[in-house]
C-alpha positions as CSV (number, residue, x, y, z in Angstrom):
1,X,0.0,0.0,0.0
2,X,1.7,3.2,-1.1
3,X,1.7,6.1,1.5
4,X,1.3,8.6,-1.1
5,X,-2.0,7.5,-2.7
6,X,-4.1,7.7,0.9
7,X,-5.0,11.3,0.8
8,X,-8.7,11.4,2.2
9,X,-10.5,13.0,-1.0
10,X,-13.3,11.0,0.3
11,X,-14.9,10.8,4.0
12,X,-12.8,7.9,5.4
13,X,-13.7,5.2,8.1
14,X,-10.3,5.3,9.7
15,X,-9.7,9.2,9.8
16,X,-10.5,10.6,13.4
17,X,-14.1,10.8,14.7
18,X,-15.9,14.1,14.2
19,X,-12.7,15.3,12.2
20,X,-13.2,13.4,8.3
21,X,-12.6,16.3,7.0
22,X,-11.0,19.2,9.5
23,X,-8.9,21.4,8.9
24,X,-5.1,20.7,9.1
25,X,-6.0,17.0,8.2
26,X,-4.5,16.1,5.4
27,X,-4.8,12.0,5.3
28,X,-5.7,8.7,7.6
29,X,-2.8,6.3,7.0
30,X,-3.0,2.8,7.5
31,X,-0.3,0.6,5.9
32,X,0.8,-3.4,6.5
33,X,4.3,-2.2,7.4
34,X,2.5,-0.8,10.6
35,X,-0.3,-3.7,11.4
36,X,-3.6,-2.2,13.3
37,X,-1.8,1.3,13.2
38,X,-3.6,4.3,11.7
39,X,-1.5,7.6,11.6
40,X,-4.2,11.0,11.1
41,X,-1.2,13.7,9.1
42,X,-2.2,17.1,10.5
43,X,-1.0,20.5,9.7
44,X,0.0,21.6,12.9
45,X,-0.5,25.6,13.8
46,X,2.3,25.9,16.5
47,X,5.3,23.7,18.0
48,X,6.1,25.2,21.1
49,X,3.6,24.2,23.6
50,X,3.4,26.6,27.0
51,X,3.5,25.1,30.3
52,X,0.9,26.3,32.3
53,X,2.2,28.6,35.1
54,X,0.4,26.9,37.5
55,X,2.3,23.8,36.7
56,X,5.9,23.1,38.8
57,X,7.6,21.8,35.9
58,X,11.2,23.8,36.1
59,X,10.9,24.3,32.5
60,X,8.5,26.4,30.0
61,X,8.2,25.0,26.9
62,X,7.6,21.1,25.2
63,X,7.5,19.6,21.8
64,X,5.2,16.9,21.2
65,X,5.4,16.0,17.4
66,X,3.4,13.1,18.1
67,X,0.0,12.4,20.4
68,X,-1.3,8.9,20.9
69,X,1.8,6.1,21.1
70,X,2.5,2.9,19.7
71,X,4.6,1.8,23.3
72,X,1.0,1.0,24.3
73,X,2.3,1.8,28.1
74,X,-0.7,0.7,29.9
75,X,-0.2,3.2,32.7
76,X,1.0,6.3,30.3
77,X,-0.6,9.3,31.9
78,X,-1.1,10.9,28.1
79,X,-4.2,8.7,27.8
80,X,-7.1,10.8,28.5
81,X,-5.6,13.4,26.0
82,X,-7.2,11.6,23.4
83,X,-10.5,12.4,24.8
84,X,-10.3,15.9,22.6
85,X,-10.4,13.6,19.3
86,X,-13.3,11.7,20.4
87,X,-11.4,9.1,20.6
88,X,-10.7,6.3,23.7
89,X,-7.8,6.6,26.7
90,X,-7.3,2.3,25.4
91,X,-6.8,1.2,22.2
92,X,-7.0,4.1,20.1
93,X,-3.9,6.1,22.0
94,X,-2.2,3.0,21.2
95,X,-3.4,2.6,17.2
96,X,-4.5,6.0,16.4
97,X,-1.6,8.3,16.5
98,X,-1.6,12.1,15.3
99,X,1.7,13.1,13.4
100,X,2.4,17.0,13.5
101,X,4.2,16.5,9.5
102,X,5.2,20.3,8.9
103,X,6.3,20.4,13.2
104,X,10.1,21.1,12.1
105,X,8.9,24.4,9.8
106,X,6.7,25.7,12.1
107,X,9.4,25.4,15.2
108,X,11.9,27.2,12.9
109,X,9.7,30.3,12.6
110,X,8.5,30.3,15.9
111,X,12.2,30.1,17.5
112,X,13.2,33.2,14.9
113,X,10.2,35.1,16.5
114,X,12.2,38.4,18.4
115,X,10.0,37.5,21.8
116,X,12.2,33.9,21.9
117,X,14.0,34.2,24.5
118,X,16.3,30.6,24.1
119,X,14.5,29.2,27.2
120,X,14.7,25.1,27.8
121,X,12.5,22.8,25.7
122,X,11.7,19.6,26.9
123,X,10.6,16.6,24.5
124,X,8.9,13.8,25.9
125,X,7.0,14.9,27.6
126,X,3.9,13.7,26.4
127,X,4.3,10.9,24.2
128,X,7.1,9.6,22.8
129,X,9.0,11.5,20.0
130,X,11.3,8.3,19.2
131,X,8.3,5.9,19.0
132,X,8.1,3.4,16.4
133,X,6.4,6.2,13.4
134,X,9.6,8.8,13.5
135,X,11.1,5.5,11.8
136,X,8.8,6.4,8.5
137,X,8.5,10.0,9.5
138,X,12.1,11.7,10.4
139,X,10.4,14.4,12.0
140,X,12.9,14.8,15.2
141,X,16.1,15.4,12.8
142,X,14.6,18.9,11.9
143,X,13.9,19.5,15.3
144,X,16.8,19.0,17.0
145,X,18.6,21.1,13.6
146,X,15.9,24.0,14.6
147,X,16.8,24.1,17.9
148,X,20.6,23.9,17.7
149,X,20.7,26.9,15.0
150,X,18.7,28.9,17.1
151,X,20.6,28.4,20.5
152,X,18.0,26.9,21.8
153,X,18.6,24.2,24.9
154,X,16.4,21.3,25.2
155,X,16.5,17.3,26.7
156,X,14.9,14.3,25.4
157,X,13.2,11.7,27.4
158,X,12.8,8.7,25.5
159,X,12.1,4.6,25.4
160,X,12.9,4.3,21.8
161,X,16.2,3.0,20.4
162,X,15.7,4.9,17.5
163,X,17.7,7.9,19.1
164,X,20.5,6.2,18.1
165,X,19.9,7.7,14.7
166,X,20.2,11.1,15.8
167,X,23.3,11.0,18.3
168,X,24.8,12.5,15.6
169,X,23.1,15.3,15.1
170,X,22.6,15.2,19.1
171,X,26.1,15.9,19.8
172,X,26.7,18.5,16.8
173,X,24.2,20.5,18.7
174,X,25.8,20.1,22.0
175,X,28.7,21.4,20.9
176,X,26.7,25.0,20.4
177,X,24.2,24.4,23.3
178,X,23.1,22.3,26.3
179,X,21.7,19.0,25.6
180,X,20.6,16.0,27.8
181,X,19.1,12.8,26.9
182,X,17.7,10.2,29.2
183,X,16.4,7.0,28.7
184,X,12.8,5.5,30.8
185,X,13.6,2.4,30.9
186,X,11.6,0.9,34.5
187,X,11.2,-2.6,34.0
188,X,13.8,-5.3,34.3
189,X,12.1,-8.4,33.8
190,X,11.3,-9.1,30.1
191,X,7.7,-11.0,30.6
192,X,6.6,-8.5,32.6
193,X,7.9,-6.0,30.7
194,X,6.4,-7.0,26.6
195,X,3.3,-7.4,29.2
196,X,3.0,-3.8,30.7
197,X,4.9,-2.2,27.9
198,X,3.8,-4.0,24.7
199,X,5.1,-1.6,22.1
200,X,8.5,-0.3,23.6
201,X,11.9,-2.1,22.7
202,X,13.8,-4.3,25.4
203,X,15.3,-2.9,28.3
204,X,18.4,-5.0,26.8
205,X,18.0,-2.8,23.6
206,X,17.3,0.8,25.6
207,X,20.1,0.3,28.2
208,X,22.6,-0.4,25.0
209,X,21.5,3.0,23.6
210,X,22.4,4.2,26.7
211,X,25.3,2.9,26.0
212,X,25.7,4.8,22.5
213,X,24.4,7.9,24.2
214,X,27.5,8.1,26.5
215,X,30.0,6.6,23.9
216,X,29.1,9.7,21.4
217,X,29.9,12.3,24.5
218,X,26.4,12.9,25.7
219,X,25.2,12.8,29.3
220,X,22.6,10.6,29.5
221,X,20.2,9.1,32.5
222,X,18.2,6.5,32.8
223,X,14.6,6.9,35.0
224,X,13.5,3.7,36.8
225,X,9.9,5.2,36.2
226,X,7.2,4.1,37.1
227,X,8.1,1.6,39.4
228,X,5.2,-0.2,40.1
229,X,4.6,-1.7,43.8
230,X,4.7,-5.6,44.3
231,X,5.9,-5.9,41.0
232,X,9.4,-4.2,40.4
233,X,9.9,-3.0,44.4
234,X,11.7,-6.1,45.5
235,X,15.3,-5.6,46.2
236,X,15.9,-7.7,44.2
237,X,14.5,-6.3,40.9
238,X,16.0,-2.6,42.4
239,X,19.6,-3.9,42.6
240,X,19.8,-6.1,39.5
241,X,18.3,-3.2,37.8
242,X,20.7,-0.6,38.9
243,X,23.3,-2.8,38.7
244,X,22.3,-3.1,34.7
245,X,22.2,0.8,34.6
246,X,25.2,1.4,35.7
247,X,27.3,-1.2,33.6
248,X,26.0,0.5,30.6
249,X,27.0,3.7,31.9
250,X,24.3,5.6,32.3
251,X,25.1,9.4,34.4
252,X,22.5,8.9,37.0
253,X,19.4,7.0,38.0
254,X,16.4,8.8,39.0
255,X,13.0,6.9,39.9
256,X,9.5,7.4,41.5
257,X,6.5,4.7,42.0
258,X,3.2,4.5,39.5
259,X,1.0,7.4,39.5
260,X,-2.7,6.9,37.9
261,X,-4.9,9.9,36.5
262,X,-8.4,9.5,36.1
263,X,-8.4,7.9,32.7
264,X,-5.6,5.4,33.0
265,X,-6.4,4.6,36.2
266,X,-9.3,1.7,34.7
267,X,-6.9,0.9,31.7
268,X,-4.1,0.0,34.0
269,X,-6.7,-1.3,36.8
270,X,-8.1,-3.9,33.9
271,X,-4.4,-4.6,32.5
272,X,-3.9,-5.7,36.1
273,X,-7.5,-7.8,37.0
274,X,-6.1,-9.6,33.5
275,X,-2.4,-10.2,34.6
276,X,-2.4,-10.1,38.4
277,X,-5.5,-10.4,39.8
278,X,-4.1,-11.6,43.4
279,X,-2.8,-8.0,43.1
280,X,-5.9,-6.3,42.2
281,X,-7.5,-5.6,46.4
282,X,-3.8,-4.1,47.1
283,X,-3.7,-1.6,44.4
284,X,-7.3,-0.5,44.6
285,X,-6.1,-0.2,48.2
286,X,-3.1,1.9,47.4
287,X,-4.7,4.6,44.5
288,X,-8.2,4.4,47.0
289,X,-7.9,8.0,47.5
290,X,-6.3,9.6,44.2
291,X,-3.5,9.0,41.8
292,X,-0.7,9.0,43.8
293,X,0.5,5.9,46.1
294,X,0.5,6.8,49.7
295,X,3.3,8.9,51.5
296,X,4.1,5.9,53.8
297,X,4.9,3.8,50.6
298,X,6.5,6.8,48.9
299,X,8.9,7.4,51.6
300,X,9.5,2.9,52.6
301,X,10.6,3.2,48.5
302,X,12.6,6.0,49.0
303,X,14.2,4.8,51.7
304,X,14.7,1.6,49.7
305,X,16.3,2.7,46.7
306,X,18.4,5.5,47.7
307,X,21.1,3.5,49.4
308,X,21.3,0.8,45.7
309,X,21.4,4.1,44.0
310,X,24.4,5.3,45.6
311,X,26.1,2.3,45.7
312,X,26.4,1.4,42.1
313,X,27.4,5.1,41.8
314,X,24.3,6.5,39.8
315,X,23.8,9.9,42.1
316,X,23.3,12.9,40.3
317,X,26.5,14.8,40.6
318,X,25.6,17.8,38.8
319,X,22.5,19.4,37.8
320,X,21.0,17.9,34.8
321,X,18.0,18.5,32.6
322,X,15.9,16.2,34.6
323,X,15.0,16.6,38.3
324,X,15.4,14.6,41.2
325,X,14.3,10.9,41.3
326,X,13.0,10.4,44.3
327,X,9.4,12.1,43.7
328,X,9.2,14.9,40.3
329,X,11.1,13.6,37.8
330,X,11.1,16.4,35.8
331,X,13.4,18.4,34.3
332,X,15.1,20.7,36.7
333,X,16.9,23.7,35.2
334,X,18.1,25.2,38.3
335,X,17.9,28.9,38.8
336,X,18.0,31.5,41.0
337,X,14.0,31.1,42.6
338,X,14.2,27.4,42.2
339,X,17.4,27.4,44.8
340,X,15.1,29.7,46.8
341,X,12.3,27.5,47.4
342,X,11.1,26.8,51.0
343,X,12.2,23.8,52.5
344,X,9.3,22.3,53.5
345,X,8.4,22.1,49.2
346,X,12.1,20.7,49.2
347,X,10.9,18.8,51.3
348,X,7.9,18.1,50.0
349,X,9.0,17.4,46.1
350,X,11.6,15.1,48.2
351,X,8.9,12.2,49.3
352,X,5.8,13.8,47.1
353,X,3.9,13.4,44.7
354,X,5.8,12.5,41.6
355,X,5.4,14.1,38.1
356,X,6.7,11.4,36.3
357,X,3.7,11.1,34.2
358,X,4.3,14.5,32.4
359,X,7.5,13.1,31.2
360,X,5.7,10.0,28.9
């Protein structure tokens, strides 16, 4: 099926719901080289999206050339964003995925804009811009170009292995401005892994690009989010985990435990009644009273982790584009009212809730 021939001339069954003929659609793709995928092309207005001031996230400004994701995370807190396509927080995020096709051109004249002020942009922080469609669609090579001419920082958070592609072009821009990568890469076991995780590559596979990352010159991380209670809390898992981390020489480990929004708290919830129903009373137990696990299990993982983390040598030891593991994991550009925070938020943001979910 040729890629070229599907423009949507015609009302189509696959295009998004409501949206057969919108504006900025230009075609519904479906093609056997991507089985039960369908990928809506849209003409996207802007690039840079605007954190909301209200939000804690030490940095401004995201990318997300992509919504909806073919990793099929069954926790991933970008679910319910599908709800403004009609479409479901299930299946569809994983099948139907929006590609931004002109992202790269509209970045380029938005960072040339005189109010730009070369603040820190963040990718991946919705859904994954290294997922399995920038294979066919190249669209991160024209960002990470766009944002290197124009001075502009930025980090990628990522489960794909198809970074590897750009390391190139990842350390040409470092050489002109800050860049950090960082690999999520939370579950060790392989079953449970292809279980939870369908659609991402092998934690052998992401720790190697790990690996790459730090061969080309690049700082690069690895989060050990989420880590999901009773199933990847064990010492056991922790240890052998870090261990793995830090033989592929990753910078630093960061990690928090699963957080559910309303929306992927039932797809996770039915994931779980399918997979481990003897763990089904404890978890509705544990997210009974919102989307964070409680404080006590917070701070007993904390407390557990901390210790392996500094052993196999994986503490931050500078700041990084990412913040601290133990309960935001977000990116923490450091400045001057950050360091000014009260200590009780340090304190807070220490044990807290964690933001890992804004990050995938």
């Amino acid at each position: 099926m040729r890629w070229d021939t599907q423009k949507l001339a015609r009302e189509d069954d696959d295009a998004l719901p409501g949206l057969t003929k919108p504006s900025g659609l230009v075609r519904s793709v479906s093609t056997p080289e991507f089985a039960g995928m369908t990928f809506h092309e849209v003409l996207a207005k802007s690039a840079l999206n605007r954190v909301p001031a209200a939000s804690d996230m030490p940095f401004q400004w995201t990318i997300n050339p992509y919504r909806g994701c073919s990793h099929a995370c069954t926790y991933c807190f970008a679910r319910p964003t599908h709800a403004y396509l009609e479409l479901n927080a299930g299946e569809d995020f994983d099948r139907q995925v929006v590609v931004k096709t002109n992202v790269a051109d509209v970045l380029r004249r938005e960072l040339a804009r005189p109010p730009w002020q070369h603040e820190h942009v963040a990718l991946g922080t919705n859904t994954d811009p290294y997922q399995r469609a920038e294979g066919r669609y190249r669209l991160m090579p024209g960002i990470i170009e766009a944002l290197a001419q124009s001075r502009t920082p930025f980090s990628v958070l990522t489960k794909g292995t198809l970074l590897r592609r750009d390391l190139g072009l990842l350390t040409d821009a470092a050489r002109s401005v800050s860049v950090e990568v960082a690999m999520s890469i939370a579950i060790y076991d392989d079953e449970l892994q292809s279980s939870v995780e369908p659609g991402t590559p092998s934690a052998p596979a992401r720790l190697a690009t790990v690996t790459a990352a730090r061969d080309a010159g690049l700082e690069c991380g690895v989060f050990l989010m989420p880590i999901l209670p009773y199933l990847t809390d064990s010492l056991e898992h922790l240890d052998e985990a870090l261990r793995r981390v830090a033989a592929a020489g990753a910078s630093y480990a960061l990690f928090s435990a699963l957080h559910l929004r309303p929306g992927v708290k039932p797809w996770f919830m039915m994931w779980l009644q399918r997979e481990h129903p003897e763990l089904l009373p404890t978890y509705t137990r544990l997210y009974a009273d919102g989307p964070y696990a409680p404080k006590e299990y917070r701070n007993w993982l904390a407390e557990r982790i901390r210790p392996l983390i500094r052993s196999h040598g994986l503490e931050r030891r500078r700041t990084v584009s990412f913040d601290d593991g133990t309960g935001s994991g977000a990116a923490a550009l450091r400045n001057s009212r950050g360091e000014r925070r009260s200590r009780s938020r340090r304190e807070q943001r220490e044990v807290g809730a964690p933001t890992e979910a804004m990050l995938f």
